[in-house]
C-alpha positions in Angstrom: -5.0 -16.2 -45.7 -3.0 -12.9 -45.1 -5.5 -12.0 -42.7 -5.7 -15.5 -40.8 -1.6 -15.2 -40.5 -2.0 -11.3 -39.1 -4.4 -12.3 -36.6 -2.3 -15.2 -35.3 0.5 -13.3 -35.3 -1.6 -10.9 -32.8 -2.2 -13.4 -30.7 1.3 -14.7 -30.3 2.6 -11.4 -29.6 0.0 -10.9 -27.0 1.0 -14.2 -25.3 4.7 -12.6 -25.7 3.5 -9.7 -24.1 1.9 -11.6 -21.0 4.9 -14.3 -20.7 7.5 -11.6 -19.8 5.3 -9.7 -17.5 4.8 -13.0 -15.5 9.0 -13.0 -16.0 9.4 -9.9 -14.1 6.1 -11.0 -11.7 8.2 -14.1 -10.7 11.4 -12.0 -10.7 10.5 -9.4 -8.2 8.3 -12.1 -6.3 11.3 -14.6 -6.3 13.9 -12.0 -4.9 11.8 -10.7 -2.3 10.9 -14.1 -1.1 14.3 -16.0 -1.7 17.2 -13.0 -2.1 19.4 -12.4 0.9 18.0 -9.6 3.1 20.9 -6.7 3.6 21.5 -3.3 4.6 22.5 -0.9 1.3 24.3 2.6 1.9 22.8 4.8 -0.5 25.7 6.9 -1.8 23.7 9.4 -4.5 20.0 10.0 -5.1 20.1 12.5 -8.0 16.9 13.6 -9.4 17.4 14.0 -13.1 15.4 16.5 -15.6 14.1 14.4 -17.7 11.8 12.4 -15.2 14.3 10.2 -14.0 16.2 9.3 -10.7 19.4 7.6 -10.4 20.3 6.1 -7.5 23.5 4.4 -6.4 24.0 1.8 -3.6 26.4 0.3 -2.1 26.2 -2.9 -0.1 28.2 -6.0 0.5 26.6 -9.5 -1.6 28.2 -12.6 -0.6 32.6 -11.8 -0.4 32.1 -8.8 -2.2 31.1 -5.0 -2.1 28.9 -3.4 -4.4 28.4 -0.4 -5.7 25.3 -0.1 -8.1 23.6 2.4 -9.7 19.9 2.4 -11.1 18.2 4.5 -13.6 14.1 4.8 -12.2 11.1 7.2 -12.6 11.0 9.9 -10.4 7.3 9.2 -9.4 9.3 5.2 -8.3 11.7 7.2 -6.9 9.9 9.3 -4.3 8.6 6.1 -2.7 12.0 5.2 -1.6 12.0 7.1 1.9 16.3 7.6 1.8 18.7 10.2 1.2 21.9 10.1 0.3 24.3 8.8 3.8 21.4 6.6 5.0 20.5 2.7 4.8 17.8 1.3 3.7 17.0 -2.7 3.5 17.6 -4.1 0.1 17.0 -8.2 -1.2 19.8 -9.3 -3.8 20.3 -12.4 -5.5 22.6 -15.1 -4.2 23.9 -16.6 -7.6 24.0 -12.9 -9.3 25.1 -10.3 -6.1 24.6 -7.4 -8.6 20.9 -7.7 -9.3 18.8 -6.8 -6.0 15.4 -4.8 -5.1 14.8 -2.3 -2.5 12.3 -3.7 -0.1 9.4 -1.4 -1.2 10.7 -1.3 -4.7 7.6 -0.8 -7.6 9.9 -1.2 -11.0 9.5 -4.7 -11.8 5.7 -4.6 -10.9 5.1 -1.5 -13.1 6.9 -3.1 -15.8 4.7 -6.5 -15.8 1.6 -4.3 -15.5 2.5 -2.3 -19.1 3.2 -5.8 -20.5 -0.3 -7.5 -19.0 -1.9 -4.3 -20.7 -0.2 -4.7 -24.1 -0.7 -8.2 -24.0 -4.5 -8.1 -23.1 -4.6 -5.3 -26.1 -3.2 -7.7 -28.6 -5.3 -10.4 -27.6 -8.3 -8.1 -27.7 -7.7 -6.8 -30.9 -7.2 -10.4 -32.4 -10.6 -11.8 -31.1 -12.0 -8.5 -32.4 -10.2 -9.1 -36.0 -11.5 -12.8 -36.2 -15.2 -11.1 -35.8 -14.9 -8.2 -37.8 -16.5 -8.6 -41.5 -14.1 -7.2 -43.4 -10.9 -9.8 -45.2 
């Protein structure tokens, strides 16, 4: 019994894994396709030592100017051709101004790619669990 329980545990976990990679899929898909189109000032592009970037924008969404920063990988980070003083196109959200993507932004992708992995892993290792001889 315990084991029947542990494997569909596995398997629900796995579908877990898989349901909010297609969440940020859709996400990053959605705003790209559907978010307003707009010209960000990049204020500060700091390279951190701990492999990470920070990089804050400002740009006007709907009445209101933003200024947001983002935490990212530095290896994300180099594939945003800006320094600090220049624009760069960036897609935002109508109903939520604050969230937005750069145009060639990666983070969202990378991040349903790690969950399809650990999803497909969990799923694997149930199927190998139902056929394995031991209880």
């Amino acid at each position: 019994m315990e084991k029947i329980v542990g494997i569909i545990m596995t398997f629900i976990m796995g579908l877990v894994f898989i349901g909010i990679g297609k969440y940020f899929t859709e996400k990053d898909k959605k705003l790209k396709t559907k978010g307003i189109r707009t010209q960000a000032k990049v204020l500060e592009k700091k390279i951190g030592c701990s492999r990470r970037a920070y990089i804050t924008v400002e740009y006007t969404g709907g009445e209101k100017i933003i200024t947001k920063r983002i935490v990212t990988t530095r290896s994300l980070c180099n594939g945003y051709p800006f320094e600090a003083g220049e624009y760069t196109d960036i897609f935002y959200n109508r109903n939520k101004p604050k969230s937005f993507c750069f145009e060639n932004d990666k983070r969202d992708t990378l991040r349903a790619i790690i969950l399809y992995c650990a999803g497909g892993m969990e799923i694997a290792v149930g199927f190998l669990s139902i056929f394995s001889g031991k209880n």
